[in-house]
C-alpha positions in Angstrom: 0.0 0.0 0.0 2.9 2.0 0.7 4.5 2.0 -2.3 1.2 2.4 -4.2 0.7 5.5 -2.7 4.1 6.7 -3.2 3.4 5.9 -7.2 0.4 7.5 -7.0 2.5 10.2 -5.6 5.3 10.6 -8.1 2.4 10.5 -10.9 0.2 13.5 -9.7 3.5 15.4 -9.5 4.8 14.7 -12.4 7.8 12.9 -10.8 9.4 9.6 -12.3 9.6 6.8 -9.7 12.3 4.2 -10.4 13.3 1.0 -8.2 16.5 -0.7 -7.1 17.3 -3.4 -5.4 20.2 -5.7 -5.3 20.0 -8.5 -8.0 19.4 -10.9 -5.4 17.0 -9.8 -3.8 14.1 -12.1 -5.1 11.4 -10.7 -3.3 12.1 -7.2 -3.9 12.5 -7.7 -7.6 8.6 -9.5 -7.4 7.1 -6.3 -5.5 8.6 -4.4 -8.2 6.9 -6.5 -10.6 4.1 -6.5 -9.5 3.7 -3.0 -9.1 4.8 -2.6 -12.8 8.4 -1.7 -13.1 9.8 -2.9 -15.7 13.7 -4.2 -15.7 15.9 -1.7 -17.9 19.3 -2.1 -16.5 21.6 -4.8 -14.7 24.9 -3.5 -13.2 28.1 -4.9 -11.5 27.7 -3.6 -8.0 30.9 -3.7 -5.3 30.7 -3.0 -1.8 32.4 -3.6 1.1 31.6 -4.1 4.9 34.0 -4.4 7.6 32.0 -7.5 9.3 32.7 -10.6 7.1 30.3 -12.2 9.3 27.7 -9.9 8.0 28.7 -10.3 4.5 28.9 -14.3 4.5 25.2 -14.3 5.4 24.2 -11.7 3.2 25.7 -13.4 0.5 24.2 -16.9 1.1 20.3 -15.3 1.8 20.9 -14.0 -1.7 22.6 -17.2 -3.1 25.4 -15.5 -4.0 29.3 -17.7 -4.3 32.2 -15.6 -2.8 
């Protein structure tokens, strides 16, 4: 409903809504969907985090190899 709204929003004000989300991120990528964004562009993304405990399980929730 939230984001609806927020559509809704950007519309009335003339205002182009886009969505991103990690490549991953399955269920992310189905809300966009289904709220009608359309995929236009895939990039490389690198990042860091200083807890490789935090990226080990980030990368196996999103089925990502390391």
């Amino acid at each position: 409903m939230t984001c609806t709204a927020f559509i809704r929003y950007c519309i009335k004000h003339n205002i182009n809504s886009i969505w991103d989300c990690d490549n991953g991120n399955e269920e992310s990528k189905n809300l966009a969907k289904k709220l009608g964004f359309k995929s236009v562009e895939t990039y490389q993304m690198h990042w860091w985090h200083e807890n490789k405990r935090f990226v080990d399980i980030y990368l196996k929730n999103y089925n990502y190899t390391t």
